[in-house]
FIKOLZA-1660 file (N, C-alpha, C; in steps of 0.1 Angstrom, whole numbers, plus 5000, padded with zeros to 4 digits):
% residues 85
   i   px   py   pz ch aa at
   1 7538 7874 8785  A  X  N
   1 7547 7879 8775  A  X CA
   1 7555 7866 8769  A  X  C
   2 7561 7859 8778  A  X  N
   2 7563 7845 8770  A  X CA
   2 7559 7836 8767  A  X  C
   3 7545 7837 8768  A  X  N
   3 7536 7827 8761  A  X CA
   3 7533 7836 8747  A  X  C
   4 7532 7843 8747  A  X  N
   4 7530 7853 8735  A  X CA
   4 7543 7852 8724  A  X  C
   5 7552 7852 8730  A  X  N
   5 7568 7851 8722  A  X CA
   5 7567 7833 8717  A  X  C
   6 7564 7826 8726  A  X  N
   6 7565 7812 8720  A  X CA
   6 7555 7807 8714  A  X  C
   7 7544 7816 8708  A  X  N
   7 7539 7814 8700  A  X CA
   7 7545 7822 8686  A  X  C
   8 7550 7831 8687  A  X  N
   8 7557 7835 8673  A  X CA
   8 7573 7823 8670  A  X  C
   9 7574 7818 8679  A  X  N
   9 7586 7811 8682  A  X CA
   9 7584 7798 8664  A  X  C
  10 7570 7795 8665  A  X  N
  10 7564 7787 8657  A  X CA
  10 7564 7790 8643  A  X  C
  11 7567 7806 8638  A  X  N
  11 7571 7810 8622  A  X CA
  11 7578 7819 8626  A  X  C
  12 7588 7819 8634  A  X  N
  12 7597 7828 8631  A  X CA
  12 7612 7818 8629  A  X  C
  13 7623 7820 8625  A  X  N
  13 7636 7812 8629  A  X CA
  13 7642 7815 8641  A  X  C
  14 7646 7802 8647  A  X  N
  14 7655 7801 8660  A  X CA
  14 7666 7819 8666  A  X  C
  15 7662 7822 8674  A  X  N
  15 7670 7837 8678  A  X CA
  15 7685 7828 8675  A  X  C
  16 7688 7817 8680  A  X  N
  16 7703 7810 8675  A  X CA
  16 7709 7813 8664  A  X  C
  17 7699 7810 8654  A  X  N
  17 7703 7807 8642  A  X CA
  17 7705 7823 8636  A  X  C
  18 7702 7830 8641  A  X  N
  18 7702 7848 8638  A  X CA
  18 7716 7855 8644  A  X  C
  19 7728 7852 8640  A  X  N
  19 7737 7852 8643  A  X CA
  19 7745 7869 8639  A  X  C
  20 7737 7878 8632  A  X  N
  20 7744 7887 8627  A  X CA
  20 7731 7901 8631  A  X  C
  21 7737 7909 8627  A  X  N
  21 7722 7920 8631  A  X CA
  21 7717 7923 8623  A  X  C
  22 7728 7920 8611  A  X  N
  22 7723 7924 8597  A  X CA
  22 7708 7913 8593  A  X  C
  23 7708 7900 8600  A  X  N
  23 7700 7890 8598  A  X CA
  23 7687 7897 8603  A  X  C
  24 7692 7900 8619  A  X  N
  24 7676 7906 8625  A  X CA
  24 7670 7917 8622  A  X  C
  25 7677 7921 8615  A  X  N
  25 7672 7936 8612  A  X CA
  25 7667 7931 8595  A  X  C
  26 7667 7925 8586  A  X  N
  26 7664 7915 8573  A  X CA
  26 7647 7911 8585  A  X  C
  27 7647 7906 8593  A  X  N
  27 7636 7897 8597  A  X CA
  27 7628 7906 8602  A  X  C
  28 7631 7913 8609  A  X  N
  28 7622 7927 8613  A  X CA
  28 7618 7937 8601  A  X  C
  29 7626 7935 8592  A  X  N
  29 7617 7943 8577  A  X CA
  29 7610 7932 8574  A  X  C
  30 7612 7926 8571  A  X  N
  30 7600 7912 8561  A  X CA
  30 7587 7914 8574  A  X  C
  31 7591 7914 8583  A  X  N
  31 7579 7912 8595  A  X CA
  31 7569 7925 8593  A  X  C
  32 7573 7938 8592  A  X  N
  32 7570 7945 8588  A  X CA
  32 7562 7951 8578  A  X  C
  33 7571 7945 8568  A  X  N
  33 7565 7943 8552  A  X CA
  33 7547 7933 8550  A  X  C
  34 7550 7925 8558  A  X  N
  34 7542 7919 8561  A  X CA
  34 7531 7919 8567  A  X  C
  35 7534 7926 8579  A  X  N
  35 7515 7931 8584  A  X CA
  35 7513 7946 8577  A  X  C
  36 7522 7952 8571  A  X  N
  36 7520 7965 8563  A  X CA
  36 7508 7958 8549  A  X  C
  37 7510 7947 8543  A  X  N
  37 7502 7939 8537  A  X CA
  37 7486 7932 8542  A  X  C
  38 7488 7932 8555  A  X  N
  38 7474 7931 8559  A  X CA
  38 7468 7945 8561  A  X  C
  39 7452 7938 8559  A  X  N
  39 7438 7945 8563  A  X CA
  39 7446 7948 8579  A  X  C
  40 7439 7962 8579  A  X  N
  40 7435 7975 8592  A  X CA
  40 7431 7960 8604  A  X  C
  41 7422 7955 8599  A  X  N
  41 7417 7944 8614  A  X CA
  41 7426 7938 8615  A  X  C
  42 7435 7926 8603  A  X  N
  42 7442 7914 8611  A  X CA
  42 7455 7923 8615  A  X  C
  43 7462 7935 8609  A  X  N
  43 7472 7941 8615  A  X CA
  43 7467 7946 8632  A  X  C
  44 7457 7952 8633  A  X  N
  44 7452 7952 8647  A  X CA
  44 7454 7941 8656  A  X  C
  45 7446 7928 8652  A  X  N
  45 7448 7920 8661  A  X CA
  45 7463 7913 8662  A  X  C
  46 7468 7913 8653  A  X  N
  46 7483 7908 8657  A  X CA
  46 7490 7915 8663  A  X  C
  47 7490 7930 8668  A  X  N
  47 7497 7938 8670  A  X CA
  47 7492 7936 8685  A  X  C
  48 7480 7936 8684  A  X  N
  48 7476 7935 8703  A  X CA
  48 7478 7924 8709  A  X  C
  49 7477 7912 8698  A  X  N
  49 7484 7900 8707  A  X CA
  49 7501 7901 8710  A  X  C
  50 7507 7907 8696  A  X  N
  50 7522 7904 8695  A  X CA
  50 7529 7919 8707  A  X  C
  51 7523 7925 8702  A  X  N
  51 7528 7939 8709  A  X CA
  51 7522 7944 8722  A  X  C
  52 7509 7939 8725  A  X  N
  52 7505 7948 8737  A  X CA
  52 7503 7935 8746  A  X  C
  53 7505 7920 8740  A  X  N
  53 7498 7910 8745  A  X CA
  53 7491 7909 8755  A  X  C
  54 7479 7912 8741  A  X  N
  54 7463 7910 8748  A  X CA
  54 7457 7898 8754  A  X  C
  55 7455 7890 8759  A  X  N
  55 7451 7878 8760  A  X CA
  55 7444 7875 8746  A  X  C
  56 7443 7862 8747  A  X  N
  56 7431 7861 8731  A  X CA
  56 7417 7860 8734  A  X  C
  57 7413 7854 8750  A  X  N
  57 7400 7861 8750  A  X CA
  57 7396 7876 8745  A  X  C
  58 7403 7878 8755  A  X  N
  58 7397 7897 8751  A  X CA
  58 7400 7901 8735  A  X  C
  59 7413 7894 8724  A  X  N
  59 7410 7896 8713  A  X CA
  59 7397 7893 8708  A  X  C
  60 7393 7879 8709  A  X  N
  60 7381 7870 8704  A  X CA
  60 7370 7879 8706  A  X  C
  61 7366 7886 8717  A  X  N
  61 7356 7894 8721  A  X CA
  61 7359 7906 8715  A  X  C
  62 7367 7912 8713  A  X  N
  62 7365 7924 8706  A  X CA
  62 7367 7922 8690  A  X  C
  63 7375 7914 8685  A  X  N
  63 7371 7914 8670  A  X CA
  63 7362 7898 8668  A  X  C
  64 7360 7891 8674  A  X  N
  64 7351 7880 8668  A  X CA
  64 7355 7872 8665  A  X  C
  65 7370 7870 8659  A  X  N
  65 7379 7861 8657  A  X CA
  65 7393 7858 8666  A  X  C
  66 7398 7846 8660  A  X  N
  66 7415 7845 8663  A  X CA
  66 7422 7849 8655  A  X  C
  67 7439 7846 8657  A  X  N
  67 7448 7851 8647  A  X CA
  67 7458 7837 8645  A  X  C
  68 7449 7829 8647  A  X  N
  68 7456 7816 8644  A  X CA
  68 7466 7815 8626  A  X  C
  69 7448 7824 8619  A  X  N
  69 7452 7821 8604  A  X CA
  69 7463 7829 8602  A  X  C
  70 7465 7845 8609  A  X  N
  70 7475 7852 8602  A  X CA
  70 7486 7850 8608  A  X  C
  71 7489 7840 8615  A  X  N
  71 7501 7841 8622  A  X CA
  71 7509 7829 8612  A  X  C
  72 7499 7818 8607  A  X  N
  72 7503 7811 8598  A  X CA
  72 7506 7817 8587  A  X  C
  73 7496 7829 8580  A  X  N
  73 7503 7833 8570  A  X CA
  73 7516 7840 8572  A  X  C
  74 7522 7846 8583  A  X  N
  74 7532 7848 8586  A  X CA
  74 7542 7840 8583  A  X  C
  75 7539 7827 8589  A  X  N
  75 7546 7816 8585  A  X CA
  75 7552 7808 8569  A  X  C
  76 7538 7813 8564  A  X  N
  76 7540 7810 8551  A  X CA
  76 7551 7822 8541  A  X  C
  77 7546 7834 8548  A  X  N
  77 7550 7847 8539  A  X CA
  77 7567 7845 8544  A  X  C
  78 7573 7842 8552  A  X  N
  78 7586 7841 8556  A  X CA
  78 7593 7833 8549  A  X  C
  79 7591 7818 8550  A  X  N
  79 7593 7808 8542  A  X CA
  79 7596 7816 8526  A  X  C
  80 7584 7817 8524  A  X  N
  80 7587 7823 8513  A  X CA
  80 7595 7832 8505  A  X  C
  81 7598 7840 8511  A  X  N
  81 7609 7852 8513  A  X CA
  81 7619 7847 8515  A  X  C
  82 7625 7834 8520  A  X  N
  82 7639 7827 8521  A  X CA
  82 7645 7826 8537  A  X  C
  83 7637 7830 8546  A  X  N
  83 7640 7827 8561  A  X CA
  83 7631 7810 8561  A  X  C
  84 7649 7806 8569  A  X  N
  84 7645 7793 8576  A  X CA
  84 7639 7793 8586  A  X  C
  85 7628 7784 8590  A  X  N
  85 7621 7781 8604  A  X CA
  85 7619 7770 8607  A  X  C
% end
């Protein structure tokens, strides 16, 4: 589980710097908003790594890929939206 969290640690902003709830609850919609925007697959696989943390073997074997790319677009889609990371 905390290898799993410190890999979102990488596009998400510091839990520090989230100082209000009104902030985390702002970052848990965009987060949301955001795999509601992905394909049925990459919302799958992010959810099994982020939520059920799957190992990424067993992702790689069941869908064929990683989630290297969507975790970056996470990264990017944040940024963008006006959260610092």
């Amino acid at each position: 589980m905390e290898l799993a969290l410190d890999e979102l640690a990488e596009c998400l902003p510091d839990a520090r710097d989230t100082e209000s709830e009104v902030e985390a609850a702002e970052l848990a919609r965009l987060v949301n908003q955001f795999l509601h925007g992905l394909s049925e697959r990459d919302c799958n696989i992010f959810l099994r790594r982020y939520w059920y943390v799957e190992e990424y073997g067993d992702i790689a074997r069941r869908y064929g890929t990683s989630l290297f790319r969507t975790r970056a677009k996470l990264r990017v889609y944040l940024e963008k939206e006006g959260v610092v990371i």
